[in-house]
Each structure stands twice: as structure tokens, then as C-alpha cells.
C-alpha positions as CSV (number, residue, x, y, z in Angstrom):
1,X,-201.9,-160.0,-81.4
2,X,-202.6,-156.8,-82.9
3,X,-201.5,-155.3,-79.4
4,X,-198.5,-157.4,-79.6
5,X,-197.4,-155.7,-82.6
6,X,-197.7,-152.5,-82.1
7,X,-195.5,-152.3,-78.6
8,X,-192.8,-154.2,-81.1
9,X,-193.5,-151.2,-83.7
10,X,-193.2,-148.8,-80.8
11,X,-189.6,-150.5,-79.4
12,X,-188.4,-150.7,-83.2
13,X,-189.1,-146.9,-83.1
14,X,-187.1,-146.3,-80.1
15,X,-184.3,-148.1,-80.9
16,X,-184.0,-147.0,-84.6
17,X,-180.3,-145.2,-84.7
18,X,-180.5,-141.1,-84.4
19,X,-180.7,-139.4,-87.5
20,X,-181.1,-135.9,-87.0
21,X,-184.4,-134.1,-87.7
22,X,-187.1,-134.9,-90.1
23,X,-186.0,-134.1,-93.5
24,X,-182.4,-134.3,-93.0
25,X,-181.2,-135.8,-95.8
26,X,-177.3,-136.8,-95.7
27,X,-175.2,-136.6,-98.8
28,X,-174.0,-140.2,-99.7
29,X,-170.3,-138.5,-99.3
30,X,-168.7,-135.6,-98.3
31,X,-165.3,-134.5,-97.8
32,X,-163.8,-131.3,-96.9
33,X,-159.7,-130.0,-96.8
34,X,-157.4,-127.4,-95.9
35,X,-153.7,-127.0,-96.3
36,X,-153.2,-124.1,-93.4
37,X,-154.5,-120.7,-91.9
38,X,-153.0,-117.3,-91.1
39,X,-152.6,-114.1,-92.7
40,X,-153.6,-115.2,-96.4
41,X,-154.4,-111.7,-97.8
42,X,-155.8,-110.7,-101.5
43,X,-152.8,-107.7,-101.8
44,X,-150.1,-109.8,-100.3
45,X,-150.5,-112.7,-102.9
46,X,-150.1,-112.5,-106.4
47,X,-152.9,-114.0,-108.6
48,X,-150.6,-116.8,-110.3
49,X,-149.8,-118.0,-106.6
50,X,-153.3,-117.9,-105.7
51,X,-154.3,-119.9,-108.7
52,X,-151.6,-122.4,-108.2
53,X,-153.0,-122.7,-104.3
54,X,-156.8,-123.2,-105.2
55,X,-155.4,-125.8,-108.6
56,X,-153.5,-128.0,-105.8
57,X,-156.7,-127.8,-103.4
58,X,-159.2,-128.8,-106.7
59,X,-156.3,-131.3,-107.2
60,X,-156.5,-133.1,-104.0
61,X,-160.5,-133.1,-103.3
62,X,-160.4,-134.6,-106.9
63,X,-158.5,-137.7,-104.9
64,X,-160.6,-138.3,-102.2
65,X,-164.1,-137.9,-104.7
66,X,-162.8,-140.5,-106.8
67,X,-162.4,-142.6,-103.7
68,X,-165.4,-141.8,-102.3
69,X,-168.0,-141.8,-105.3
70,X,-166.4,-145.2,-106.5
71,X,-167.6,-147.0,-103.0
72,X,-164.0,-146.4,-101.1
73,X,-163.6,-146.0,-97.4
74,X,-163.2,-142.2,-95.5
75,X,-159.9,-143.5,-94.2
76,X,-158.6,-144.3,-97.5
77,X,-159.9,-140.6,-98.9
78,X,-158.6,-139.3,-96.1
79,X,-155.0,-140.4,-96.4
80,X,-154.9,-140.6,-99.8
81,X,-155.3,-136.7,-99.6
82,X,-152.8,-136.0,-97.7
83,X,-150.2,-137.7,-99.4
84,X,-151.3,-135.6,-102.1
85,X,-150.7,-132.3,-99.8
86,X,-147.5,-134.2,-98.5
87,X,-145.8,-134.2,-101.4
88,X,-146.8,-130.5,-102.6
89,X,-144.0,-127.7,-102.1
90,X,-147.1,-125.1,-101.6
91,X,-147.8,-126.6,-98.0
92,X,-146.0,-127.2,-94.4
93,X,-146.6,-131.0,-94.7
94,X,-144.2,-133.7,-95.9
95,X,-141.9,-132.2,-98.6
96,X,-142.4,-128.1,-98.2
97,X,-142.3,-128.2,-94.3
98,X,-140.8,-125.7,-92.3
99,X,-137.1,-125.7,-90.5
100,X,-136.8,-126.2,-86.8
101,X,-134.6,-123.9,-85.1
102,X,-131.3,-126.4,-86.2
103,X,-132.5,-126.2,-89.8
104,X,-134.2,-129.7,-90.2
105,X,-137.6,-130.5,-90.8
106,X,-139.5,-132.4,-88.7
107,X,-143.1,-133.4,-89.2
108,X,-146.2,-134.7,-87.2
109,X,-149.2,-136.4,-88.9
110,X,-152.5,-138.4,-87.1
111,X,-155.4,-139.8,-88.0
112,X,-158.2,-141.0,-86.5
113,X,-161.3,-143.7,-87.5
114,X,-165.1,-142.5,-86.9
115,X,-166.1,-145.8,-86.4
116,X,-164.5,-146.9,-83.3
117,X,-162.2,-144.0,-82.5
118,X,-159.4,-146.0,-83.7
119,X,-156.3,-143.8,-83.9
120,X,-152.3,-143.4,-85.2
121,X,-149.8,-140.8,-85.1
122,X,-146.1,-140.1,-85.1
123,X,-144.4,-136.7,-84.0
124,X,-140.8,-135.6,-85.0
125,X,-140.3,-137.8,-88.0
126,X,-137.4,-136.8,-90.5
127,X,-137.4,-139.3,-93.3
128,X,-140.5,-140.5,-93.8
129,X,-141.8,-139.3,-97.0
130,X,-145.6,-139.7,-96.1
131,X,-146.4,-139.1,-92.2
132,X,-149.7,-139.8,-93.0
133,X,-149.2,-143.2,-93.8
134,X,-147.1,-143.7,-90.9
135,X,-149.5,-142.4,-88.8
136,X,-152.4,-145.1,-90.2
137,X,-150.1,-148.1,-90.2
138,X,-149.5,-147.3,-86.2
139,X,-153.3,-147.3,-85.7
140,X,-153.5,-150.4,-87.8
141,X,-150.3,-152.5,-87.2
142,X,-149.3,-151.6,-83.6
143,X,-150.9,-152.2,-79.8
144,X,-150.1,-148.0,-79.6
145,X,-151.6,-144.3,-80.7
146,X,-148.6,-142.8,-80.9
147,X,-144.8,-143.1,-81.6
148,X,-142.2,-140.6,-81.8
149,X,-139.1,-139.7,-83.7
150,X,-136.6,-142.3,-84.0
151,X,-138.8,-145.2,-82.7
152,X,-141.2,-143.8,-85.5
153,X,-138.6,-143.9,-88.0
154,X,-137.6,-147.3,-87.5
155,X,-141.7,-148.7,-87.2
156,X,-142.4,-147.3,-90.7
157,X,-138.9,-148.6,-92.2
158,X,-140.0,-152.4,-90.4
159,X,-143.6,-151.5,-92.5
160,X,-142.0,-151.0,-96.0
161,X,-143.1,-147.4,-96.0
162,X,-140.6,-144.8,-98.4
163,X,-137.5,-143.9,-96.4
164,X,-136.2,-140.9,-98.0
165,X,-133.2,-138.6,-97.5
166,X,-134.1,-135.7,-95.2
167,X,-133.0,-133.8,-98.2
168,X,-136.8,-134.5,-99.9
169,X,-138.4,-132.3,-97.3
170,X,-136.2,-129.0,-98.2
171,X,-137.4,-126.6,-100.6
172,X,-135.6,-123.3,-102.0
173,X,-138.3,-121.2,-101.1
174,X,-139.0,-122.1,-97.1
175,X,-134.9,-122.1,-96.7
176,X,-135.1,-118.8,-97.4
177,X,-138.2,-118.5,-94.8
178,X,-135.9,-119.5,-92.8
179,X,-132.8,-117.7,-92.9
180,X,-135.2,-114.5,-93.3
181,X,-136.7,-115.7,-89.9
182,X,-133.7,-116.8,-88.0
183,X,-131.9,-113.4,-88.6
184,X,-134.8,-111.5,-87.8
185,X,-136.4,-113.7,-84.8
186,X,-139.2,-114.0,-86.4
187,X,-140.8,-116.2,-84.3
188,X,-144.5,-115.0,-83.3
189,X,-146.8,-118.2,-84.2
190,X,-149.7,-116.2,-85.5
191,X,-148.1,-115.2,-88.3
192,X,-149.0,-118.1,-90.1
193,X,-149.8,-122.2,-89.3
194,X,-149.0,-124.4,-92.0
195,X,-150.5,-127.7,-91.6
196,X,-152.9,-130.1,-94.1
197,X,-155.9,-132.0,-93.2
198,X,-158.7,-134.1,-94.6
199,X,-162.0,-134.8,-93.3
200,X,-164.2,-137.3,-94.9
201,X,-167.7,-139.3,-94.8
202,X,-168.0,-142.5,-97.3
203,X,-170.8,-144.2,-98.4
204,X,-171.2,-146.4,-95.4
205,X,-171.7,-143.3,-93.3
206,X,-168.0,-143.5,-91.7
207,X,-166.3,-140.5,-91.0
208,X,-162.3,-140.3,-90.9
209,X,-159.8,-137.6,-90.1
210,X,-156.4,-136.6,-90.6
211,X,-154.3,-134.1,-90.2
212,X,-150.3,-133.7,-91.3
213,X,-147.6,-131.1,-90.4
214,X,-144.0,-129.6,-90.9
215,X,-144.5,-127.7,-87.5
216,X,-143.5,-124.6,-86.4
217,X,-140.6,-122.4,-87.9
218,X,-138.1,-122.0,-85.5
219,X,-139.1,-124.8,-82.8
220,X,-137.0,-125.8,-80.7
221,X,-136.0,-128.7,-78.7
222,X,-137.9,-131.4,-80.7
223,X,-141.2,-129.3,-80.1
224,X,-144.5,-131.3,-80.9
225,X,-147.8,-129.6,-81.5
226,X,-151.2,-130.4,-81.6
227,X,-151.3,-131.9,-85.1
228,X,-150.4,-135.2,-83.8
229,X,-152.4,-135.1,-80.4
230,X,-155.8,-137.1,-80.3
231,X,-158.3,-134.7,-79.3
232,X,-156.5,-131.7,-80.2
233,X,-155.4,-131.5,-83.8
234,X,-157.7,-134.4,-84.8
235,X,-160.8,-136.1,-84.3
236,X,-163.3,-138.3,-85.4
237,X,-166.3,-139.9,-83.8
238,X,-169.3,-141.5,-86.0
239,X,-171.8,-140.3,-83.3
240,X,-171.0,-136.6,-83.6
241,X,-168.2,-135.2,-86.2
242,X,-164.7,-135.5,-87.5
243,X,-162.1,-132.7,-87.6
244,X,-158.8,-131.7,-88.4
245,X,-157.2,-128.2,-86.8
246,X,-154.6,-125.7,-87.8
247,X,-153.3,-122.8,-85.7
248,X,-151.2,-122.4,-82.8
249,X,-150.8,-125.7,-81.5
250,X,-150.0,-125.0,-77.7
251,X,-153.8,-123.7,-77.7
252,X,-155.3,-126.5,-79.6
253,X,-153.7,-128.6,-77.1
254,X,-154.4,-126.7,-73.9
255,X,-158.2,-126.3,-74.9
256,X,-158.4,-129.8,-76.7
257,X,-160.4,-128.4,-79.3
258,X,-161.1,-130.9,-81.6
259,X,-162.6,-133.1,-79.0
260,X,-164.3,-129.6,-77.4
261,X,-166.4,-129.5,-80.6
262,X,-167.6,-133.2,-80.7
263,X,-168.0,-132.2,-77.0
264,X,-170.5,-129.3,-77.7
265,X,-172.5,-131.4,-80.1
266,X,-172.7,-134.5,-78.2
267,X,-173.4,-133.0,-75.2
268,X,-174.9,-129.3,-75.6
269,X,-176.6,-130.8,-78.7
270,X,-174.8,-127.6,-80.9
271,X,-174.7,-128.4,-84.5
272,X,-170.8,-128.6,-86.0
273,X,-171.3,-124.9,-87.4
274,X,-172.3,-123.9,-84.1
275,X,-169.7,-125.6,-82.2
276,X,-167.1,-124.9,-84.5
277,X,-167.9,-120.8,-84.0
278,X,-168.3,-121.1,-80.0
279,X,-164.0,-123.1,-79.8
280,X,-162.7,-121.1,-82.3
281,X,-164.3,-117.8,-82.5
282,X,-164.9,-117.4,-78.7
283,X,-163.0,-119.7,-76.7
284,X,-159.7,-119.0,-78.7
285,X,-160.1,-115.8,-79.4
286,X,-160.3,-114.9,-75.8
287,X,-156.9,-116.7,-75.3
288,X,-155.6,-114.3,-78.2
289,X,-154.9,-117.9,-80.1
290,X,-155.0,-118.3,-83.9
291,X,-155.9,-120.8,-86.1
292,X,-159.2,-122.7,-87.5
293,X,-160.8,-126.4,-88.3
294,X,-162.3,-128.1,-91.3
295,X,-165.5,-130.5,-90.1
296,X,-168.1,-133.0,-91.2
297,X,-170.5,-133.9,-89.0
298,X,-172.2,-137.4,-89.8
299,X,-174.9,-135.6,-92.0
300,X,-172.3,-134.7,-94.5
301,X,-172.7,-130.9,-92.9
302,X,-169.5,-129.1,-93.6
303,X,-167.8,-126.4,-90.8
304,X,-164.8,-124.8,-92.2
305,X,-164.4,-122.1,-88.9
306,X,-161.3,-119.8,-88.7
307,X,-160.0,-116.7,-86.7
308,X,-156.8,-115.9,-89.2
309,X,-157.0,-113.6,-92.2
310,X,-157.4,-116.6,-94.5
311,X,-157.2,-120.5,-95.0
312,X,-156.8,-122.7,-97.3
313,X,-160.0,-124.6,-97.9
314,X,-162.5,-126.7,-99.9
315,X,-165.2,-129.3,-99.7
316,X,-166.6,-131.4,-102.0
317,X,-170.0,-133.0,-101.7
318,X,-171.9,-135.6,-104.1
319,X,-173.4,-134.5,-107.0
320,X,-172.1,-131.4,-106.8
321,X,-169.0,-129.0,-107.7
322,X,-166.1,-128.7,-105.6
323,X,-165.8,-125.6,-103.7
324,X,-162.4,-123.6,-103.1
325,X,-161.5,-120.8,-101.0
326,X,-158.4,-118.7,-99.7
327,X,-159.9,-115.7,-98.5
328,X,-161.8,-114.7,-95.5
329,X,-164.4,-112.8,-97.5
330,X,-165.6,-116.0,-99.6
């Protein structure tokens, strides 16, 4: 008997679900953001611009605590987030985006569930005020990943999501951007890659990602990046991590570098930090390709890796302050 019981002790043991080493002890959420990378610099930003940056950052990890702390699921943190960073004029997501080379706006948006690598995106939409949304309701309410453009349009009209007029998107300030650009050419990538994303881990130990973008100034020819690509701009598995990328999207793609990381952990057995430094320090750098990632592995560990001058960044963990950042030297 007592033999019995001790090979079903030893089995139990076994089969008990990986939890990293002894004494990890995982937050019971955690949730990290950013809202773009490239050359962010202390003397080329005024401090009331600064401030109203790291206020809209505090603002939206305020969001996805409140989900999180009150029992609410990483996908709804994780959305509800962007939306936030959708509708800000500060960021090249929703209402604030870029212009393409025409002068429209066209944005990308994905996300991604850690539970079953369930995932939605669209790519190109024009006049849907949350892509975000779009891009859940595809993974949710449709046999597909992905949809594009006018197809998109028409699948988040059928869903009762906000149809607005293209007008929405436009703001004073990146029209300018982009007159300044399109009479100077302006069109080297790394000068900067606007894009917002979300990473969370709820109370049930799911992760979710998303990630939400106005694109590329100047694109042409209905020009998708890596925002909206599974794998590439966004990923989340609850086995190893969940991330959301920003940078030039042709090399995100090319290396698949959200996926690389959950790669490097899953099968190198790298931690996220470590992961996240070998893609985007090394492996990008080498390419001469710019850009960074936000990441949670399924400890609540947080990676915020970049290669740019800045990013916009934060994380916020239980029981404890939010933390904001800009700079490369904080």
C-alpha cells in the first residue's frame, strides 16, 4: 500500500505543470506597454511634452490595472489599452496615425490569446475607429486570422463596431509631419516607429498581446508591416511569453521576431530578458534594423528591450507603482 502511494506521489510530481525554479514567485498580474521607439532624446523634447507622454502612459496602465486587479481577463486589459492609445493624438495608432504616401491613414492592429494561440488582425483599415477591436472580434467571431482593408471595413461595420469618417484619424500636428516629409523625402524608417502595444498576465495566469499601428510615413502602395503579422509584431503563448514589437517592420517580419523570442525560451531555455537582448540587440542590430519589444513571460517577468534612442514604456505589476520611461538611460 504504502509502495503504492508513493510511485502515485512520484507521478503527481512529474506531471505537476512547470513553474520555473524554486522560489519563483509570480505576481498575481502584470502588464507592461509602449506607444513606439526611435530617436526619443532628452534635448530634442521639451519637458511639457515629455510630461504629457509619460501622463498618457500612467493613464493607460491605470486601465488595464483596474482590469486586472478587479479579476478581469489579459485580453480584455489588453485591448482595453489600446483603445486608450488609439484614441490619443500623442501616438501612431488609431486617431494620431501617420499619412501614407497619398495622404490617408491607414492602420494595422493584432492580437493574440496565451491560452490557445488564438489570434485576430486587420491591415489597411481607414475608418475604423478602434483596430484593436477589430482585430479581437476577427479572432473571436470569424473562421480567419486576418482580414484586410476593405473586407475589414465591411466585417467590423457587420460587428457594430464605430465607423468613423477617415477625417478622425487626421491631426494638425502629423499633417504637417507630413508635408515636411513629402517635400523633403524623408523617408528613412529608423527615424522613428510609431506603434502601441499591450502585454498582459491576469489572475488566472493568461497572458494576452496586442499591438496597434498607423504605419509607416510615406508608404506606399497599401504597404503592411509587421504590426499585424502573427509571429512578427505580436505574440503570445502561455507556455513561454507574450510580446508586442515596434520598429522597422520589414525586419520584424523577415526575422519573425516575436515568435524568435518565445523560440529562444522554449527551446534554448533563455529567459524573456535574455531572449529579448539576443533578437533585438544582436540579431537586428547586425541587420542595421531598429526598433524594440515590450514582454511578460508567464512569471509576470517584464522585458522592455530596444536598439533606438528611446521608447515609450511602462509596466505595472501588483502591489506595486507603475513604472514610466522615455529615455534610454532610465
Amino acid at each position: 500500500m504504502i509502495r503504492k502511494l508513493c510511485c502515485f506521489l512520484l507521478l503527481a510530481f512529474v506531471f505537476l505543470p512547470f513553474s520555473g525554479s524554486a522560489g519563483d514567485s509570480a505576481p498575481p498580474y502584470a502588464l507592461v506597454i509602449h506607444g513606439g521607439a526611435g530617436t526619443i532624446l532628452r534635448d530634442r523634447m521639451d519637458l511639457q511634452t515629455e510630461q504629457s507622454y509619460r501622463a498618457e502612459l500612467h493613464a493607460a496602465l491605470a486601465i488595464g490595472q483596474e482590469i486586472l486587479s478587479g479579476g478581469g481577463s489579459s485580453l480584455d486589459a489588453v485591448e482595453q489599452v489600446i483603445r486608450y492609445l488609439e484614441d490619443s493624438p500623442r501616438f501612431n495608432a488609431g486617431r494620431g496615425s501617420v499619412f501614407t504616401e497619398d495622404g490617408h491613414n491607414e492602420m494595422d492592429a493584432s492580437i493574440m490569446d496565451g491560452r490557445d494561440r488564438d489570434a485576430g488582425a486587420v491591415a489597411g483599415v481607414t475608418n475604423v475607429r478602434h483596430p484593436i477591436t477589430a482585430a479581437r472580434r476577427v479572432m473571436s467571431d470569424s473562421p480567419h486570422v486576418m482580414m484586410a482593408r476593405e473586407g475589414a471595413e465591411a466585417f467590423a461595420a457587420e460587428q457594430g463596431l464605430e465607423i468613423v469618417d477617415p477625417e478622425w484619424f487626421k491631426t494638425e500636428r502629423r499633417w504637417k509631419s507630413y508635408l515636411k516629409a513629402k517635400a523633403n523625402r524623408e523617408t528613412d524608417p529608423d527615424r522613428k516607429h510609431g506603434t502601441v502595444g499591450c502585454v498582459a498576465l491576469d489572475v488566472n495566469g493568461n497572458l494576452a498581446a496586442g499591438t496597434s499601428t498607423g504605419g509607416m510615413t510615406l508608404k506606399k502602395w497599401g504597404r503592411i508591416g509587421d504590426s499585424p503579422v502573427i509571429g512578427a509584431g505580436t505574440w503570445a503563448d502561455n507556455a513561454t511569453c507574450g510580446i508586442s514589437a515596434t520598429g522597422h517592420g520589414e525586419f520584424f517580419i523577415r526575422n519573425a521576431v516575436a515568435h524568435d523570442i518565445a523560440a529562444l525560451m522554449e527551446y534554448k531555455g533563455l529567459s524573456v530578458q535574455e531572449a529579448a537582448d539576443l533578437v533585438i540587440q544582436q540579431k537586428l542590430v547586425a541587420q542595421g534594423a531598429t526598433g524594440g519589444v515590450i514582454a511578460l513571460d508567464r512569471n509576470g517577468n517584464v522585458a522592455m528591450s530596444f536598439n533606438t534612442a528611446g521608447m515609450y514604456r511602462g509596466y505595472a505589476l501588483a502591489d506595486a507603482e507603475p513604472v514610466v520611461q522615455v529615455f534610454k538611460d532610465e
